[in-house]
C-alpha positions as YAML, in Angstrom:
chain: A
units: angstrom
residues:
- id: 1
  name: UNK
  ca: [0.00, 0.00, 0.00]
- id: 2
  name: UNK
  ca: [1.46, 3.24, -1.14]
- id: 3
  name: UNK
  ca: [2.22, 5.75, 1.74]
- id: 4
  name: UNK
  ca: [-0.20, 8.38, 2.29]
- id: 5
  name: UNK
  ca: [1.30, 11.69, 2.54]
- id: 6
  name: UNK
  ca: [0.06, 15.13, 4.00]
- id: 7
  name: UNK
  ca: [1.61, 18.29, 2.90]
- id: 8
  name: UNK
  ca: [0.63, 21.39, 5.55]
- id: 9
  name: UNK
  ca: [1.77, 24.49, 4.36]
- id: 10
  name: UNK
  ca: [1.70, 27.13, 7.88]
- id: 11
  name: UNK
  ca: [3.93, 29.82, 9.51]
- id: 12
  name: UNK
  ca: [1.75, 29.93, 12.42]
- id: 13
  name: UNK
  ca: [3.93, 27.42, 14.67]
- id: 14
  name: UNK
  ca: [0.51, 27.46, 16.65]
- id: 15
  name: UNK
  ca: [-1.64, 26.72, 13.84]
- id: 16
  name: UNK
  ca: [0.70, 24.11, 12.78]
- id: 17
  name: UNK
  ca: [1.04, 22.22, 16.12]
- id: 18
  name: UNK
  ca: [-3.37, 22.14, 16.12]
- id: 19
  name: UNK
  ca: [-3.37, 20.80, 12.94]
- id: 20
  name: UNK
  ca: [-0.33, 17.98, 13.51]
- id: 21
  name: UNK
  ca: [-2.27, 17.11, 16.85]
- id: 22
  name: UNK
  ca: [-5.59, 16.55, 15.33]
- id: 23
  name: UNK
  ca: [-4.00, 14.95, 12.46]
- id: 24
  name: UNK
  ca: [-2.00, 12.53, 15.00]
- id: 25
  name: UNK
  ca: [-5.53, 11.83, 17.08]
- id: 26
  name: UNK
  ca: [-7.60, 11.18, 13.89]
- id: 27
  name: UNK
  ca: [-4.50, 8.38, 12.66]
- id: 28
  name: UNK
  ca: [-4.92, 10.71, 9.32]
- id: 29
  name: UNK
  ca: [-1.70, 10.26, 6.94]
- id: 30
  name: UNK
  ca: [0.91, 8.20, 6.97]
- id: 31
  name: UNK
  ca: [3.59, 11.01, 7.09]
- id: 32
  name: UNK
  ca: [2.87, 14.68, 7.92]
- id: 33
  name: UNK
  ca: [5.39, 17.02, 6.45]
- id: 34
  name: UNK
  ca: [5.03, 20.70, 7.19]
- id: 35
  name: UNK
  ca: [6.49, 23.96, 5.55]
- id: 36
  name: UNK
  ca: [6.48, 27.37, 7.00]
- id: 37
  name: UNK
  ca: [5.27, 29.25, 3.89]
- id: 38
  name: UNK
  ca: [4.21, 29.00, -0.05]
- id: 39
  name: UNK
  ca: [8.00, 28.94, -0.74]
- id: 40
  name: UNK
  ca: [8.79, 25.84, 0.82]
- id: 41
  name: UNK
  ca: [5.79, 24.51, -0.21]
- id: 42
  name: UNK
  ca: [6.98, 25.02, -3.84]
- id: 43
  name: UNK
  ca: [10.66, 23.75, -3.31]
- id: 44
  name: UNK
  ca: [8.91, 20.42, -1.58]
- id: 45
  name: UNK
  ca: [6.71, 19.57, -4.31]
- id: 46
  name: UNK
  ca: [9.78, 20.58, -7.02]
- id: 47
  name: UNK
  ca: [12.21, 18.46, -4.47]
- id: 48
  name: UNK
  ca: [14.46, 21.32, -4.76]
- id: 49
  name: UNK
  ca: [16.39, 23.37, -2.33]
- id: 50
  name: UNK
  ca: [16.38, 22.07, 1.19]
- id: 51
  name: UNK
  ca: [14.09, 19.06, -0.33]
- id: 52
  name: UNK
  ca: [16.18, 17.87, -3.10]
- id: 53
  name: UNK
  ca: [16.87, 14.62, -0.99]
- id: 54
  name: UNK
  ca: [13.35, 14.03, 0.20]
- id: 55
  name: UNK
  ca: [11.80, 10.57, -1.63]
- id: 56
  name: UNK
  ca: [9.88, 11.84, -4.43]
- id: 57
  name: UNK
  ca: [5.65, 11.23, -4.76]
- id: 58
  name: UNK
  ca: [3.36, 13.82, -4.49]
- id: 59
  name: UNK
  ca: [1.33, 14.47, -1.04]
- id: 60
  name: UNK
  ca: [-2.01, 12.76, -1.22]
- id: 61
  name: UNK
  ca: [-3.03, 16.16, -0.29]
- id: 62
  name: UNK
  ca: [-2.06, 19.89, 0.77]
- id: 63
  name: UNK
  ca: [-2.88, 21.55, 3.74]
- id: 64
  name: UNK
  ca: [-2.10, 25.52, 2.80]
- id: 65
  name: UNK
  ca: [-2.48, 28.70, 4.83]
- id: 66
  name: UNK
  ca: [-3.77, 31.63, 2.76]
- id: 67
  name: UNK
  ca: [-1.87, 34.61, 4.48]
- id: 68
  name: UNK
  ca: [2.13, 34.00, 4.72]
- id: 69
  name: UNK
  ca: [5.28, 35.57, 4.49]
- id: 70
  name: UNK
  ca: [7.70, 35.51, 1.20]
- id: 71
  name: UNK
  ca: [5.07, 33.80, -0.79]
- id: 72
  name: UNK
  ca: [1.38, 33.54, -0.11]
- id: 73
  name: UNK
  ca: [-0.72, 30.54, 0.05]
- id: 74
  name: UNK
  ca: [-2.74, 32.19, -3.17]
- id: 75
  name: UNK
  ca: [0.97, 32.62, -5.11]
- id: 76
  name: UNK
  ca: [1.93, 29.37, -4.15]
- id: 77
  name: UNK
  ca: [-1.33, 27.48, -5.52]
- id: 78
  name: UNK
  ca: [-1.44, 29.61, -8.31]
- id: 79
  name: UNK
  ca: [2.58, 28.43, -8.98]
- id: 80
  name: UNK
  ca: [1.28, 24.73, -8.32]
- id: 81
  name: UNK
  ca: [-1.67, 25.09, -10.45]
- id: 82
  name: UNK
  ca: [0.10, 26.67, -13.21]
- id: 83
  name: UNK
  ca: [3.09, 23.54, -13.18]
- id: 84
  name: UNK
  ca: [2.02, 20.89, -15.14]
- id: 85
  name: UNK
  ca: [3.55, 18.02, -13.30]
- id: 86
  name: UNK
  ca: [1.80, 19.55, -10.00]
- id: 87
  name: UNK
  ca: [-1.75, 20.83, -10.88]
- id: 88
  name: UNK
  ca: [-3.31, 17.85, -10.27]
- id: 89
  name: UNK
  ca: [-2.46, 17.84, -6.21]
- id: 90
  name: UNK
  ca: [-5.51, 18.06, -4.38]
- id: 91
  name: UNK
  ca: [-4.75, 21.51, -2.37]
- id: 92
  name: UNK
  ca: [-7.18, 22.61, 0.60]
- id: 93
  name: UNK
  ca: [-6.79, 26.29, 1.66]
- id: 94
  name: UNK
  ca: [-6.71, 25.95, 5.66]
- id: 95
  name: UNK
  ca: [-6.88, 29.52, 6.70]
- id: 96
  name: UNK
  ca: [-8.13, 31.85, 9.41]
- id: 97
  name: UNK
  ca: [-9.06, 34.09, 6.58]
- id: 98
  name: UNK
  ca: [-13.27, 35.00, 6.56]
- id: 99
  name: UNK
  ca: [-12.40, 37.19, 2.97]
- id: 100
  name: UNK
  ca: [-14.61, 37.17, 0.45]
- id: 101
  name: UNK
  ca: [-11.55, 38.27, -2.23]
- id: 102
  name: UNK
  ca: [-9.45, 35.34, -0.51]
- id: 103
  name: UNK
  ca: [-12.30, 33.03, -0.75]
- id: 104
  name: UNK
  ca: [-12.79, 33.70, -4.47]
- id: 105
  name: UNK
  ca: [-9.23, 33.97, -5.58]
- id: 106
  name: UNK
  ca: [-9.04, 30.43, -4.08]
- id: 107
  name: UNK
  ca: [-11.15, 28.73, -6.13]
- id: 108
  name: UNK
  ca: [-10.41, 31.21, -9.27]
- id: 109
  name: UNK
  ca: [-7.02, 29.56, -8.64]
- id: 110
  name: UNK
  ca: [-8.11, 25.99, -8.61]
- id: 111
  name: UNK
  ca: [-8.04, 24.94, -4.69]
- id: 112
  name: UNK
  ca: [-10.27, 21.77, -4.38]
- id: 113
  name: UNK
  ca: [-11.60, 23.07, -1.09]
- id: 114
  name: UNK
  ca: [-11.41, 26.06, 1.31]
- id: 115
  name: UNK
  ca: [-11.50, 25.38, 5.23]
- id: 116
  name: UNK
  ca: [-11.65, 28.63, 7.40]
- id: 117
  name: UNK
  ca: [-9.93, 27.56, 10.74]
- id: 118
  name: UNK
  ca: [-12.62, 27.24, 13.84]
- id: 119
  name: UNK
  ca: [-10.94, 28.67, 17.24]
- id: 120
  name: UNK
  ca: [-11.67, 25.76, 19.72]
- id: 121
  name: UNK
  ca: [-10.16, 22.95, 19.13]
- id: 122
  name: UNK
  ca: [-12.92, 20.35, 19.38]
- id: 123
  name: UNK
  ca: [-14.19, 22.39, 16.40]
- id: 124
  name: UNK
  ca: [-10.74, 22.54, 14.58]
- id: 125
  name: UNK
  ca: [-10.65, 18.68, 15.26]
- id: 126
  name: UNK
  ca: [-14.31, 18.44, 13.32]
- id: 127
  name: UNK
  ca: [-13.08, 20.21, 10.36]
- id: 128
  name: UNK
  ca: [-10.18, 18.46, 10.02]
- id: 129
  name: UNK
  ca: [-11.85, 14.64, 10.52]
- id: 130
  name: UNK
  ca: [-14.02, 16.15, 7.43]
- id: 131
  name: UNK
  ca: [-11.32, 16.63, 5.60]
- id: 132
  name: UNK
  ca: [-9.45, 13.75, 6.16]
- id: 133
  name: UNK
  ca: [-12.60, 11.54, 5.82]
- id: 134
  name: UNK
  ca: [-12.74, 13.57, 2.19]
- id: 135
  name: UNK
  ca: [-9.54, 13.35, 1.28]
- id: 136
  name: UNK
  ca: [-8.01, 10.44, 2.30]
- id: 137
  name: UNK
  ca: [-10.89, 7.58, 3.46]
...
């Protein structure tokens, strides 16, 4: 059975830690890899940079933040969606972002889904056994 990766994409350390715990208590993904902004994101799906050794295979999905430094989450997907060899990732905008303009832009962009971040973390664990249970069931 072929090794079902997660991609999360955050420069909130917070943010990240929620989402690697509820990850970790749902048993969702094999592997969990995390980058701190669209940057990374695009050097570890190019296995470039700092991620030219990593074992190649595409994420079953991405886990992106909308509003980070260097390069957005809305550059980034618009980077992935634009690469031939990546557009086809499954990418879920998971952002405390309410904006319309981000909301559209999103999807304008090609996300497959966009998750605003709930505040309690019962709630954040809800959203994020929906998106597993989407994703990856």
């Amino acid at each position: 059975m072929q090794e079902r990766r997660i991609l999360l994409v955050e420069d909130d350390a917070n943010d990240a830690e929620l989402t690697l715990r509820a990850l970790g208590r749902l048993n969702l993904g094999d592997k969990v890899d995390v980058t701190r902004d669209g940057q990374e994101a695009l050097e570890y799906l190019e296995c470039r940079g700092s991620f030219s050794n990593r074992s190649s295979g595409d994420p079953a999905v991405v886990l992106m933040d909308v509003k980070m430094p260097r390069l957005s989450g809305l550059e980034a997907l618009e980077r992935i969606r634009a690469n031939p060899a990546l557009k086809t990732i499954p990418i879920v905008m998971l952002t405390s972002s309410r904006a319309d303009g981000d909301l559209r832009k999103s999807y304008e962009l090609g996300t497959n889904a966009y998750v605003v971040k709930p505040v309690a973390f019962e709630q954040y664990l809800e959203a994020v056994t929906g998106l597993g249970e989407f994703w990856l069931g």
